[in-house]
C-alpha positions in Angstrom: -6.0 6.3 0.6 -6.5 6.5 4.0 -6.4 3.1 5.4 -3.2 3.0 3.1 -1.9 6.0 5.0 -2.4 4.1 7.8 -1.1 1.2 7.1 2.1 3.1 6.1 2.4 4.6 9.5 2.2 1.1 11.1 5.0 -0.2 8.8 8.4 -0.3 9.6 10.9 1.7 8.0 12.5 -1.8 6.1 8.7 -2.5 5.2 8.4 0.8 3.6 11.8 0.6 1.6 10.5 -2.5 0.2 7.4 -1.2 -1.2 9.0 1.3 -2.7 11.7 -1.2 -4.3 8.5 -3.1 -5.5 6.5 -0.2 -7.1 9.9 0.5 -9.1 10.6 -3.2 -9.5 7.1 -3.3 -11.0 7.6 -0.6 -13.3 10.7 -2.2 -14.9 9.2 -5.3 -15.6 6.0 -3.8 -16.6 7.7 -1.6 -19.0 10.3 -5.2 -20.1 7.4 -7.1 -20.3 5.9 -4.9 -22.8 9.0 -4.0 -24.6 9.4 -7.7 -25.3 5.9 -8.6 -26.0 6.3 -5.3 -28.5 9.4 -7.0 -30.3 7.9 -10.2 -30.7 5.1 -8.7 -32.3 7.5 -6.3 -34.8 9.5 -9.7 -35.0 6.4 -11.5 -36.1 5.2 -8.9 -38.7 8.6 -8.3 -40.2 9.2 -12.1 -40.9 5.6 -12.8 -41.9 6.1 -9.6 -44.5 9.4 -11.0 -45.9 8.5 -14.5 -46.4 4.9 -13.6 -47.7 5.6 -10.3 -49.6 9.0 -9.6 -49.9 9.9 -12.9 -51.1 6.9 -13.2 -53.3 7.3 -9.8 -55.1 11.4 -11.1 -55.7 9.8 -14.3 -57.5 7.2 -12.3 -59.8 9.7 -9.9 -60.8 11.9 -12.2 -61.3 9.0 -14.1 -63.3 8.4 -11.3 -65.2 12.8 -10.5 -66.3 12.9 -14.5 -67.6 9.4 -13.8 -69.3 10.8 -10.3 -70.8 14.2 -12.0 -71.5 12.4 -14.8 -73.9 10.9 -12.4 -75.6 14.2 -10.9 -76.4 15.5 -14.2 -77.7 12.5 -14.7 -79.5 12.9 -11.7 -81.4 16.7 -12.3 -82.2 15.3 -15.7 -83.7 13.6 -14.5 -85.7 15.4 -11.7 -87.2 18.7 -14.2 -88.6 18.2 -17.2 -90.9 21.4 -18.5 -89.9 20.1 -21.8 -88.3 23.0 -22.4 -85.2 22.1 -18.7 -84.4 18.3 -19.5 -84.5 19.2 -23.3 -82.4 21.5 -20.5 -79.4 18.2 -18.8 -79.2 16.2 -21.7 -78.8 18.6 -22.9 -76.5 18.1 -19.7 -74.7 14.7 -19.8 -74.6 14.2 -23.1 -73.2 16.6 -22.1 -69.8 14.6 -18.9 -69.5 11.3 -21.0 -69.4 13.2 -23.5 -66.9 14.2 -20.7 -64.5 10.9 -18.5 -64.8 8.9 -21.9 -63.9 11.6 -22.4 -61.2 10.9 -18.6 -59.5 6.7 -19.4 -60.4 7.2 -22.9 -58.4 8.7 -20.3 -55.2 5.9 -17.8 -55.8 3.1 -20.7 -55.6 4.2 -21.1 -51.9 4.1 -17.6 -50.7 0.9 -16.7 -52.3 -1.8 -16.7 -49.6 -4.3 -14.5 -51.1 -7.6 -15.3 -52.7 -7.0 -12.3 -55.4 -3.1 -13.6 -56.1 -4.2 -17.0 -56.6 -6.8 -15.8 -59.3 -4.2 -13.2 -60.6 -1.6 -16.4 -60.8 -4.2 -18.9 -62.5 -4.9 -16.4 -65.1 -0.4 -15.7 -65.7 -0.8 -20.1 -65.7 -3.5 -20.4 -68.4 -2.0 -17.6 -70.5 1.3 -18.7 -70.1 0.8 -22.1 -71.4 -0.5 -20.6 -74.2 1.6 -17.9 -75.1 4.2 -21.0 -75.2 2.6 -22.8 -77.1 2.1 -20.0 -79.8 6.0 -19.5 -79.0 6.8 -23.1 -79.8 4.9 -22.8 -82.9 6.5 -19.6 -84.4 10.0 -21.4 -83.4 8.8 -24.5 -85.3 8.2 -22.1 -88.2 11.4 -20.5 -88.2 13.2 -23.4 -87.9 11.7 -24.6 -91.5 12.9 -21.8 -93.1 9.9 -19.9 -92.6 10.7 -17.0 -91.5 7.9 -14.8 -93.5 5.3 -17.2 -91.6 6.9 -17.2 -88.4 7.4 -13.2 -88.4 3.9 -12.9 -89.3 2.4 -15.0 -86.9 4.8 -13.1 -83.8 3.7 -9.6 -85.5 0.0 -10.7 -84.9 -2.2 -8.7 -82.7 -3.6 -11.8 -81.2 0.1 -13.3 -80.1 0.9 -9.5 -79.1 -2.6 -9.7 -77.0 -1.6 -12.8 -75.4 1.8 -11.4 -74.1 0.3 -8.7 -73.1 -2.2 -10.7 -70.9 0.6 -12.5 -69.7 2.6 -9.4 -68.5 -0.5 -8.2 -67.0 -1.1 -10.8 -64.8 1.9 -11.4 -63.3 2.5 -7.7 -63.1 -1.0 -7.9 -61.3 0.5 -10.1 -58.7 3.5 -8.4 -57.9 1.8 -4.9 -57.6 -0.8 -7.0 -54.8 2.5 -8.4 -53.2 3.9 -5.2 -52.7 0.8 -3.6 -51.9 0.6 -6.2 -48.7 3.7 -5.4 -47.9 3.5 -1.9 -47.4 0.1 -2.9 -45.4 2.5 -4.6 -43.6 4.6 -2.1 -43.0 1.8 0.2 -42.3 0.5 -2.0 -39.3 4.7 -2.1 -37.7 4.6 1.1 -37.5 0.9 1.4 -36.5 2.1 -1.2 -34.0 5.3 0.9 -33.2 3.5 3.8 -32.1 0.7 1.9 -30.3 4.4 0.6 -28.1 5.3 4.4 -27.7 1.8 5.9 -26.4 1.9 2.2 -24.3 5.3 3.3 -22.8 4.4 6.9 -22.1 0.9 5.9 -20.5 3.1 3.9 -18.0 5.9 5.8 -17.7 3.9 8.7 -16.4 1.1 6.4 -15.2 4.3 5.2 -12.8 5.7 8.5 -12.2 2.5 9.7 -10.7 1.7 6.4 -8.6 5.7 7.0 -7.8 5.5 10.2 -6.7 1.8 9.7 -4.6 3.2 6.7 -3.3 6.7 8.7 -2.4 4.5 11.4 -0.7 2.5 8.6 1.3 5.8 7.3 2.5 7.3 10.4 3.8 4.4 11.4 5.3 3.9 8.1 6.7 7.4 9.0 8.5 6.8 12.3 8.7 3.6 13.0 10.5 4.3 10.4 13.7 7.6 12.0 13.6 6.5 15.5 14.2 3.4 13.9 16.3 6.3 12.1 18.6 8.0 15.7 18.8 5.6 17.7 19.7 4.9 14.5 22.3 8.1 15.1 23.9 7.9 19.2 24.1 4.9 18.4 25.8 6.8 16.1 28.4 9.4 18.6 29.1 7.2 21.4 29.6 5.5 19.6 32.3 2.4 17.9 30.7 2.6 14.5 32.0 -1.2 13.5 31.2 -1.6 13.7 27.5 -1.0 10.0 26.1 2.3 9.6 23.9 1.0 8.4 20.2 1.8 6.1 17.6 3.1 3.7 20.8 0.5 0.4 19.2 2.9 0.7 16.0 5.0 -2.7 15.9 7.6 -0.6 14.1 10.6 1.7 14.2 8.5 4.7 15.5 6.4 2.9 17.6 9.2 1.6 19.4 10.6 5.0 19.8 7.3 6.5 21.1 7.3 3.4 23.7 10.7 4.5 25.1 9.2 8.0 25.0 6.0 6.9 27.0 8.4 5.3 29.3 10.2 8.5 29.9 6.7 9.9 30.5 5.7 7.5 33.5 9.2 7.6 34.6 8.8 11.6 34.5 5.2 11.1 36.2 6.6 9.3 39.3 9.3 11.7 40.1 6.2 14.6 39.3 4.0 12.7 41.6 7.0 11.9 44.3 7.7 15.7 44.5 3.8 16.3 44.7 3.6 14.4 47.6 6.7 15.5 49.2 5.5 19.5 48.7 2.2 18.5 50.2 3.5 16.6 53.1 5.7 19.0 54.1 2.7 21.6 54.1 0.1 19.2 56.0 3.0 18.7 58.3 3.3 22.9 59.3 -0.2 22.9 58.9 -0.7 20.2 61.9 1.8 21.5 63.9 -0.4 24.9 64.8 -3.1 22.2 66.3 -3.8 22.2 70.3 -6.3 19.5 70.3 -7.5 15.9 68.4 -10.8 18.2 67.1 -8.8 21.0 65.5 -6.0 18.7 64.3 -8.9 16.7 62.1 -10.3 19.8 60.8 -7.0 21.4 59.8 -5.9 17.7 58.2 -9.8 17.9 56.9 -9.3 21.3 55.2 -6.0 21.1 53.8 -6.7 17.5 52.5 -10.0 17.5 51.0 -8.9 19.5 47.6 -5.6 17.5 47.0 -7.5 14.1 47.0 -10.5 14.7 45.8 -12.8 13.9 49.3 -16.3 14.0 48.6 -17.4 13.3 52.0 -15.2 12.3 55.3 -15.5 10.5 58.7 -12.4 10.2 61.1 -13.3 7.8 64.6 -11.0 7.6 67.0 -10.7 4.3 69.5 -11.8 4.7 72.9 -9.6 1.7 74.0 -11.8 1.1 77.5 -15.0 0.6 76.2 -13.5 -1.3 72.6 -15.7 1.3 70.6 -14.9 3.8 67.4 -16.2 7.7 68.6 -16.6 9.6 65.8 -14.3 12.6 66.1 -14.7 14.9 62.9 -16.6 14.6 59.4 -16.4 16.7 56.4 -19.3 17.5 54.2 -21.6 15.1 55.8 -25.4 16.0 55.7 -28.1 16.2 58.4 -30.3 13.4 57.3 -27.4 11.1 56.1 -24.6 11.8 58.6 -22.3 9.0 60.0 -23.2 7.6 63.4 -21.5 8.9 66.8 -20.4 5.4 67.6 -19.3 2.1 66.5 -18.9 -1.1 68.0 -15.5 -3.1 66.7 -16.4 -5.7 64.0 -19.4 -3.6 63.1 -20.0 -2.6 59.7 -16.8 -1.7 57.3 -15.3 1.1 59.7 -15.9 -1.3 62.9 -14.4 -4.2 60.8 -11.6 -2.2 59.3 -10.2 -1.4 62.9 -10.9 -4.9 64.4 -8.7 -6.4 61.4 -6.3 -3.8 61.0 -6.4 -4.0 57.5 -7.5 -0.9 55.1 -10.8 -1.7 53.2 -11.5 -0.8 49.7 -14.9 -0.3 47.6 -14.0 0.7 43.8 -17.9 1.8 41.8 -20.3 0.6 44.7 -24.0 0.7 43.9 -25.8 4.0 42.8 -27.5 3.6 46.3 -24.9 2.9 48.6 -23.7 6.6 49.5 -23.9 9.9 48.0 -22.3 13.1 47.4 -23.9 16.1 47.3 -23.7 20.2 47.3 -26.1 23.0 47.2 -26.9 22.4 43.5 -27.0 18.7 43.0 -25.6 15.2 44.2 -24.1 12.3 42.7 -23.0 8.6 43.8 -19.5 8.1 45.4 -17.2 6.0 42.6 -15.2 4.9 45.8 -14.7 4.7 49.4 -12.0 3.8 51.2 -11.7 2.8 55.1 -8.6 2.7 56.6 -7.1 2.1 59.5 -5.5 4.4 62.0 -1.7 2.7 63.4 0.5 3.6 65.7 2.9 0.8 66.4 0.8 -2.1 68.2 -2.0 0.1 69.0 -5.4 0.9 66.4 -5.8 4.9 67.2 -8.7 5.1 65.0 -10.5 4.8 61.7 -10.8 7.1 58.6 -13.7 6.7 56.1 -13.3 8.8 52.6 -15.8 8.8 50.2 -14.8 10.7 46.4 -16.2 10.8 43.0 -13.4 9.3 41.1 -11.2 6.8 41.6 -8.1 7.5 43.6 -4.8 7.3 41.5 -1.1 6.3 43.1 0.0 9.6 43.9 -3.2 10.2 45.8 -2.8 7.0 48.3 0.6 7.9 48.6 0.0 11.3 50.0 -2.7 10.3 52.2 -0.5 7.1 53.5 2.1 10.6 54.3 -0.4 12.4 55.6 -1.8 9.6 58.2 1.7 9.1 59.1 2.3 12.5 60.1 -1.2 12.9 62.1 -0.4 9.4 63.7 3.4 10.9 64.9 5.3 8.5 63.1 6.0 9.6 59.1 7.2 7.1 56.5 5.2 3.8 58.4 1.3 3.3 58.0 -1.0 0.6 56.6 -2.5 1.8 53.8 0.3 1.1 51.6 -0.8 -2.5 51.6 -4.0 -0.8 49.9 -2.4 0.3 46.7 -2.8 -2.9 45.0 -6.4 -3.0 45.3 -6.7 0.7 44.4 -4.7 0.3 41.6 
């Protein structure tokens, strides 16, 4: 559910529609697919009852009215001794027998059970001979012997053998219409098997539906409020907390990228008005100096907190004898403080002012230099050297050492603030050092 969630949030909006069309889409066809497969199947059943059942019960009972209806004519044969009354009933007879064997011929193809078949072997045998004894009673009457003939059609063993007769077929239409009310047992068996079927998915659906409606909108809703409370942020003044949701190759993500570059936008100016307001202070701060030894420590003191300064060295250039004199320091110890003079070219600070150039050292080793108070010490994250430039002329070199890295808005105040001690704001060369900070 989660990486789902997720996934939804990265999607764009016309991604998300389409899932949604899909789920649905997949609903309908679910629910066609089974509605067809469930009319097949009623389709099936229905035409297999008709032609097996159906059909078959039609041909016994109509086996059994021809069979009834020659016994009818049997009877009226033998009750007149008028013989052209006793031939029409003969007559009769014989296209009873022709259609009867005509609807048994039919019933012989639709019979597919074992118990029918016995049932319809047993109608065959006694048939046959119920016609024969027929035939013989006919032949009787037809001689004028109609005691004989009435006799023989009276006897309990030709009434026996109709009776068989009757039972039999009556035995298969009573299976035949038992199977098809099995049949229509299992349509409607199958019928509300199709019903519980369309109810488990209907509401099987509704619930993925609705889950998958609520992942949706929350998908859109959480990065939305997320983005909001992103931008109250930015216009109260937090500039530092990161603007989410900007990885998303989406609609939101591309609206929390415009917001993020609102944010750095928002950030500069912050940082440009930072640096301004600070300037402006160093600058009445400096102008209360009488000398180059309080002037460092009041650019020392004020400076220190806004950029972080672990530990400080300012030299100045004695010009005669082509050496750095070190003028002020700031939170340098005893054991470990910076030496009173260096030759130009020597180490980073004698380097720095030979080539002009500002030096910078991002994570030295553990070893290289360390910061330290009363309760503990640490090593420096970076130190930066840089030169001291008033038009053609190197006045001096300054050495900072911090514990983080120095951001943008921290070179650019202390390019200000080097350009106000040197007596010549806007113009100094550590602003060719921002790329390497950076």
């Amino acid at each position: 559910m989660n990486a789902l969630s997720r996934y939804l949030q990265g999607a764009s909006l016309g991604h998300k529609l389409s899932a949604a069309f899909a789920v649905m889409l997949l609903l309908a066809v679910g629910l066609g697919i089974l509605g067809v497969h469930a009319l097949g199947r009623f389709s099936a059943e229905i035409q297999r009852m008709y032609e097996k059942d159906l059909q078959g019960v039609s041909n016994a009972r109509a086996v059994q009215f021809h069979y009834a209806t020659m016994g009818r004519h049997l009877r009226q044969a033998l009750l007149t001794a008028d013989p052209s009354l006793q031939a029409l009933a003969s007559q009769q007879i014989e296209r009873e027998h022709a259609q009867l064997q005509r609807e048994l011929d039919q019933l012989h193809q639709r019979v597919f059970r074992d118990i029918n078949r016995a049932h319809l072997a047993a109608f065959e045998r006694d048939y046959a001979t119920y016609r024969r004894n027929m035939t013989a009673v006919l032949q009787l009457a037809r001689q004028g012997r109609l005691q004989e003939a009435r006799a023989q059609a009276s006897s309990p063993q030709f009434a026996d053998m109709g009776d068989a007769v009757a039972n039999a077929m009556e035995a298969v239409a009573t299976t035949k219409e038992e199977g098809a009310r099995l049949s229509l047992q299992k349509v409607q068996a199958l019928a509300v098997d199709t019903k519980r079927w369309v109810w488990t998915i209907l509401l099987l659906g509704g619930v993925f539906s609705t889950i998958f409606a609520w992942l949706i909108t929350r998908s859109i809703g959480i990065p939305a409020v997320e983005l909001r409370k992103a931008v109250e942020r930015i216009a109260g003044g937090d500039l530092q907390h990161e603007v989410p949701h900007t990885a998303h190759p989406n609609d939101m993500g591309a609206l929390a990228r415009a917001v993020a570059v609102l944010q750095v936008a928002a950030r500069e100016l912050e940082d440009q008005r930072w640096v301004k307001a600070s300037s402006a202070a160093l600058s009445a701060e400096l102008q209360s100096a009488t000398s180059t030894q309080e002037l460092a420590k009041v650019f020392f003191a004020f400076m220190a907190p806004l950029l972080g300064v672990g530990r400080a060295a300012l030299y100045l250039h004695d010009e005669v004898h082509h050496r750095l004199r070190l003028l002020s320091g700031f939170a340098n110890d005893g054991h470990d403080a910076p030496p009173g003079q260096i030759r130009l070219g020597e180490g980073l600070v004698g380097q720095c002012a030979a080539s002009r150039a500002p030096i910078l050292l991002a994570d030295p080793p553990a070893d290289y230099l360390r910061i330290g108070s009363a309760l503990g010490s640490a090593a420096a994250r970076s130190v930066s050297v840089i030169p001291l430039i008033r038009g053609a002329r190197v006045l001096g070199v300054l050495e900072v050492a911090s514990l983080d890295l120095p951001s943008p808005a921290r070179h650019a105040l202390l390019d200000a603030a080097l350009a106000y001690a040197c007596g010549q704001p806007g113009d100094h060369a550590t602003r060719r050092a921002y790329p390497a900070a950076a």
